[in-house]
C-alpha positions in Angstrom: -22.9 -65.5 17.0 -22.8 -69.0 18.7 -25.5 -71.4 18.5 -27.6 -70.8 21.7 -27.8 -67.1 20.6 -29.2 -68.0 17.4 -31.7 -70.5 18.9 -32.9 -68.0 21.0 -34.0 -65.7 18.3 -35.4 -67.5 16.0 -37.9 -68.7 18.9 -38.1 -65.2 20.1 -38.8 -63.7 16.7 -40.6 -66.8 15.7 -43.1 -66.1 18.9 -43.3 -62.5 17.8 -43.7 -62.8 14.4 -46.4 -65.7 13.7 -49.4 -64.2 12.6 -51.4 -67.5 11.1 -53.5 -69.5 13.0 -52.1 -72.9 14.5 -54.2 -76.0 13.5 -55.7 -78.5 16.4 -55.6 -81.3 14.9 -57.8 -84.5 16.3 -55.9 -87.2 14.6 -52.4 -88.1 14.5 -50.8 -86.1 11.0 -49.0 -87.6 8.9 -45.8 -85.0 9.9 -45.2 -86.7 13.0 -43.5 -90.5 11.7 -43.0 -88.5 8.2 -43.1 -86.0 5.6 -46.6 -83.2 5.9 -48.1 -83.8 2.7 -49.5 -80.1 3.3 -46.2 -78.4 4.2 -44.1 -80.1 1.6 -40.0 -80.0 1.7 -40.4 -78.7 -1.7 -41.9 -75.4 -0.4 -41.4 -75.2 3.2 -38.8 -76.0 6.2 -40.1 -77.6 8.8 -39.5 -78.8 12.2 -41.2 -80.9 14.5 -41.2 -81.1 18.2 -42.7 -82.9 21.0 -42.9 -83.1 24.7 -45.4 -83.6 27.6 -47.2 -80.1 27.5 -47.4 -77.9 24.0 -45.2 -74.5 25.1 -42.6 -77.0 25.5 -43.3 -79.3 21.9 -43.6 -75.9 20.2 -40.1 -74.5 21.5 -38.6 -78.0 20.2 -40.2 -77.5 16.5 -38.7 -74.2 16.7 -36.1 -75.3 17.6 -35.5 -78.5 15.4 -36.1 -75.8 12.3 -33.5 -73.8 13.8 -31.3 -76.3 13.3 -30.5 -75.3 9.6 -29.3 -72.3 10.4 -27.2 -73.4 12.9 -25.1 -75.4 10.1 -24.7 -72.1 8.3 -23.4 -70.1 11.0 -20.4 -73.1 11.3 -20.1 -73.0 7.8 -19.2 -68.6 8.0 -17.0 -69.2 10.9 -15.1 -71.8 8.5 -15.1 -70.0 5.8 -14.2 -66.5 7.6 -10.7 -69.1 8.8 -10.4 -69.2 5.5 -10.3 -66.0 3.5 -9.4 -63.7 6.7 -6.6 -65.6 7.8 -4.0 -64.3 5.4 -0.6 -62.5 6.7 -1.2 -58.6 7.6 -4.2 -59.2 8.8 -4.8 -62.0 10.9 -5.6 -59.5 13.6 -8.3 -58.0 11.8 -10.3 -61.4 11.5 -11.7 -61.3 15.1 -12.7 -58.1 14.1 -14.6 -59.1 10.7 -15.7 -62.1 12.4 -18.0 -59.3 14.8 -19.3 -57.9 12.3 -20.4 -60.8 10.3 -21.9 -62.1 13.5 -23.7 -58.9 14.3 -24.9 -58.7 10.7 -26.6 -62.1 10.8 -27.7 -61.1 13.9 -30.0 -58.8 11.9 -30.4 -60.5 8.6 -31.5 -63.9 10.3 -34.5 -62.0 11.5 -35.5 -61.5 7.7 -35.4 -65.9 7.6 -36.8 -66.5 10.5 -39.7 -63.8 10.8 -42.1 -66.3 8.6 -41.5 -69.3 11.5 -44.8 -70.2 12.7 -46.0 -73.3 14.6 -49.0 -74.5 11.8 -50.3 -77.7 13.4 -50.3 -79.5 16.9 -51.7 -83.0 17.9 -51.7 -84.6 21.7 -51.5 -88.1 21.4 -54.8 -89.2 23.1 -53.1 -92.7 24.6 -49.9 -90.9 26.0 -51.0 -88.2 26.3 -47.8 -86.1 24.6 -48.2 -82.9 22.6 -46.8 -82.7 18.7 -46.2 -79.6 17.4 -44.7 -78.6 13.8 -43.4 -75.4 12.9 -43.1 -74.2 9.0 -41.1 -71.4 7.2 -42.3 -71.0 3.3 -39.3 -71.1 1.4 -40.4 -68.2 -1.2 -40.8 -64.9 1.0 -37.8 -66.5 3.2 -35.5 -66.2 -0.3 -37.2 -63.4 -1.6 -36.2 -61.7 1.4 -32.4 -62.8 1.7 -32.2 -62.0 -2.7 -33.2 -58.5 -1.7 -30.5 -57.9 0.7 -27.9 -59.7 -1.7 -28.4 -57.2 -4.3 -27.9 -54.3 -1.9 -24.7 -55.6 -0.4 -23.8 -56.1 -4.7 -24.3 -52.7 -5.4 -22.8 -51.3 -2.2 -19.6 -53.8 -3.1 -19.4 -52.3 -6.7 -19.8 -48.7 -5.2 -16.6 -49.3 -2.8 -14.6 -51.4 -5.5 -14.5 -48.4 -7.7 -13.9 -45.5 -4.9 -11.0 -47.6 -3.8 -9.8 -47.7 -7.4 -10.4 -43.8 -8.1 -9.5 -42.4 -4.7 -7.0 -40.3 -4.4 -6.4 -40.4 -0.8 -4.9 -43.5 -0.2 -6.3 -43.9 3.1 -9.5 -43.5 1.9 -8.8 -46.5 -1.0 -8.3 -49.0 2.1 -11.3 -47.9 4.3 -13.5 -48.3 0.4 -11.4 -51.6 -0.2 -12.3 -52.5 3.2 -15.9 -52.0 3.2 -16.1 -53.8 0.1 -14.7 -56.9 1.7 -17.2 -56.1 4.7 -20.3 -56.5 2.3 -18.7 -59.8 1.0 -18.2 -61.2 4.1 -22.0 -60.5 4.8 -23.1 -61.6 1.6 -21.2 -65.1 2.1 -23.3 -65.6 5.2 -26.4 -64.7 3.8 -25.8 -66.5 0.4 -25.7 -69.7 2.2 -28.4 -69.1 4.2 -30.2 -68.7 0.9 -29.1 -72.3 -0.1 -30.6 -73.6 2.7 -33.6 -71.8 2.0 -34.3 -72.5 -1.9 -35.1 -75.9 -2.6 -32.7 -75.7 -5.4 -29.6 -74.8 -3.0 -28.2 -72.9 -5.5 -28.7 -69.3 -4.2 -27.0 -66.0 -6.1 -23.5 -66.7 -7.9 -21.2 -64.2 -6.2 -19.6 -61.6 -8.7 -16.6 -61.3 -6.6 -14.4 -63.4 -4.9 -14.0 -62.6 -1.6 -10.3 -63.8 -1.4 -9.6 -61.9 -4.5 -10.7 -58.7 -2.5 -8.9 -59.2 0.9 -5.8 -59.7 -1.5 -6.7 -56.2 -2.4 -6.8 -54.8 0.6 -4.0 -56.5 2.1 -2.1 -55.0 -1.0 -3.4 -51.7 -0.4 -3.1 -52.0 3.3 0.8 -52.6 2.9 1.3 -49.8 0.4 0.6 -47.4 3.5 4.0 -46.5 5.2 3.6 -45.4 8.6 7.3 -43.9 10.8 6.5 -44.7 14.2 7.6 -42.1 16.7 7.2 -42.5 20.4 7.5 -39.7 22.9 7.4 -39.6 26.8 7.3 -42.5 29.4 8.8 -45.6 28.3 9.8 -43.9 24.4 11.7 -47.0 23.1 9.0 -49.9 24.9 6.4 -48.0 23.4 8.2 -47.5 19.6 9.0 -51.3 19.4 5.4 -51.8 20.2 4.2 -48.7 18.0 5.8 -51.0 14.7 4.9 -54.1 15.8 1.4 -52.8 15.8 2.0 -51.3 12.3 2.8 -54.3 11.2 0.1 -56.2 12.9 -2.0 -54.0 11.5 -0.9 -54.5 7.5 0.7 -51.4 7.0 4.4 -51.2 6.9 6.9 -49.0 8.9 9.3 -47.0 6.8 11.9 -44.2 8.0 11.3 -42.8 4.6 10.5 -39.2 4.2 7.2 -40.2 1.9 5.8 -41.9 5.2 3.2 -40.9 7.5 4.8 -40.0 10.5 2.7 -41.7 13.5 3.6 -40.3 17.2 2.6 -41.8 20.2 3.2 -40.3 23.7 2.4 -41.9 27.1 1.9 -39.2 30.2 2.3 -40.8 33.7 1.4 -39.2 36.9 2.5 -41.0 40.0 -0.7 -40.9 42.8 1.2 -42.6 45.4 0.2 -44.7 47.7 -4.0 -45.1 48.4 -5.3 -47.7 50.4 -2.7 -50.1 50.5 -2.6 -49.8 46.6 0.4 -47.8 44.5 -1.5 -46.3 41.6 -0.4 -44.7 38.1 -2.6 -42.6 35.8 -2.3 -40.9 32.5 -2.9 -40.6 28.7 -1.6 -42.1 25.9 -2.0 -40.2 22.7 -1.7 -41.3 19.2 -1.6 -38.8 16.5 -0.8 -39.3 12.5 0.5 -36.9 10.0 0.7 -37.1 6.7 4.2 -36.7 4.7 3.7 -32.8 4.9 2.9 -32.4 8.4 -0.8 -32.2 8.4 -2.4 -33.7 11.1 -4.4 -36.6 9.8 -6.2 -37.4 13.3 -5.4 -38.1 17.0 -6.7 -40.5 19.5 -6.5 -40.4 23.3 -6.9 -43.5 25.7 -7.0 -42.9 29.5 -5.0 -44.8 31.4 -5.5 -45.9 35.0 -3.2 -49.3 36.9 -2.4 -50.2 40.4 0.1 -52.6 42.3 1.4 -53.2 45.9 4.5 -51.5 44.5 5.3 -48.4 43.1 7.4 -50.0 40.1 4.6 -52.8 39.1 2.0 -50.3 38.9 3.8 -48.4 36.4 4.8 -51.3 34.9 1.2 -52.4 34.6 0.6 -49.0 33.3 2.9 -49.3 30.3 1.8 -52.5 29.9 -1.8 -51.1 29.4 -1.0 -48.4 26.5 1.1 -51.2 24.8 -1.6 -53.5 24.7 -3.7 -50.4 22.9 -1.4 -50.4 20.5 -0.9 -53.6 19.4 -4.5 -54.3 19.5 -6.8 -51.1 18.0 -4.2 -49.6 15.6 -6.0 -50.5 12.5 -9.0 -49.1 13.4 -8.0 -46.5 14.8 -5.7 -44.7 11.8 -8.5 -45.9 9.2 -11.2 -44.0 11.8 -9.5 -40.7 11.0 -10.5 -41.1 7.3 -14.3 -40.4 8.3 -13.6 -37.8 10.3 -11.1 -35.8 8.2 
């Protein structure tokens, strides 16, 4: 989530969600060259803002309190560098990165609801509207504590399902979502510290780089034979392991493997408009060791070019890039649907 987007909702929630009455004040507070003796840094964030009319002096105290949180969301990008950027799966950061950022999406609302402008003041020489906009600290943290201990408790139930599963499969999509509620936990833990005037927030009973060890571990204990069928077999194989790989899991010809078989179907549509054109499917499907089929996945696929041989280039292009960039999510889908 970058900046701007943040900014944007906590004015937008902020506008929606303040219920208390904004004070007009007829002489200049003491907020605006210091600290509000009635909104304390003790037990309130505050922000001040001012410009020549007061929607615009409001939307800068918003924004100055928004500030804050901006720091925090620079700190979990950091820190996401940090933990996620292992070997095996340096791949799957972008993808935890998403979700962190769509899950502070939704737990910033939880900070930010309590914004509120409290007082504004027009300076009677200039002329210039003051406005200061408060968040009390204590339902802000009690908020962000109660979402802590859910993530805790959904972290403990995943921890011990991918340590009692049988399916090992199933032990990396537990391990996985374990790590998931971390990473969301990290965000919101520090937006806690900003919060609490002691900065101290909830000690973490995990570390987070102790669990994405885990699952890389687990990850790699998965042995995947790649199999490739159809158009292009051997482009597509040597893509097919480099996406296993990408991906954390390792490619074994051993017989205790999971076989994985792609196949990439081209029909030739000529030539339309100027334009040579190439469509098809590529399907994925994975077994397990005894030849049950764990799940399959289809992709459409659809390129053109001036010439016949660069559109289905283009076209093999296309199911390559599938594989090297969705392969992870796709084998650990199957577990929730078999």
């Amino acid at each position: 989530m970058t900046q701007k987007k943040l900014l944007l909702l906590v004015m937008v929630l902020a506008l929606a969600g303040g219920g208390c009455a904004t004070r007009e004040l007829r002489t200049q507070p003491d907020w605006v060259d210091g600290v509000s003796e009635r909104y304390p840094d003790q037990g309130y964030l505050v922000g001040r803002g001012r410009a020549a009319d007061l929607a615009a002096a409001q939307d800068r105290a918003r924004a100055d309190l928004a500030k804050v949180f901006e720091v925090t969301v620079r700190e979990q990008r950091s820190d996401e560098q940090r933990y996620l950027g292992g070997e095996g799966l340096v791949d799957a950061a972008d993808r935890w990165e998403l979700e962190v950022s769509r899950s502070l999406v939704t737990h910033t609302e939880q900070v930010v609801r309590g914004v509120r402008i409290a007082e504004v003041w027009r300076d009677p020489l200039s002329g210039e509207r003051h406005a200061l906009a408060v968040l009390a600290r204590t339902p802000a943290a009690a908020g962000l504590r109660a979402e802590i201990g859910r993530l805790d408790e959904v972290t403990a139930l995943q921890i011990e399902r991918a340590r009692s599963e049988g399916d090992l499969l199933r032990r990396i999509v537990a391990a996985g979502r374990a790590v998931e509620s971390q990473v969301e936990r990290a965000g919101l833990q520090r937006a806690l510290q900003v919060v609490e005037a002691s900065g101290l927030g909830v000690e973490p009973r995990w570390q987070l780089a102790r669990l994405v060890a885990d699952l890389e571990e687990l990850s790699g204990r998965f042995r995947v034979k790649p199999v490739a069928l159809g158009v292009e077999a051997a482009t597509l194989n040597a893509a097919l392991a480099g996406g296993v790989a990408a991906a954390g899991f390792t490619a074994s010809p051993g017989a205790d493997a999971f076989p994985l078989h792609v196949e990439l179907r081209l029909d030739d549509l000529g030539r339309q408009d100027g334009w040579y054109w190439q469509r098809g499917t590529l399907a994925l499907t994975l077994y397990d060791p005894a030849g049950t089929v764990r799940g399959t996945e289809r992709w459409a696929i659809k390129e053109s070019a001036r010439d016949r041989e660069s559109a289905r280039r283009r076209a093999v292009e296309a199911a390559v890039a599938l594989l090297g960039g969705q392969l992870r999510e796709v084998l650990l889908g199957f577990v929730a649907t078999d």
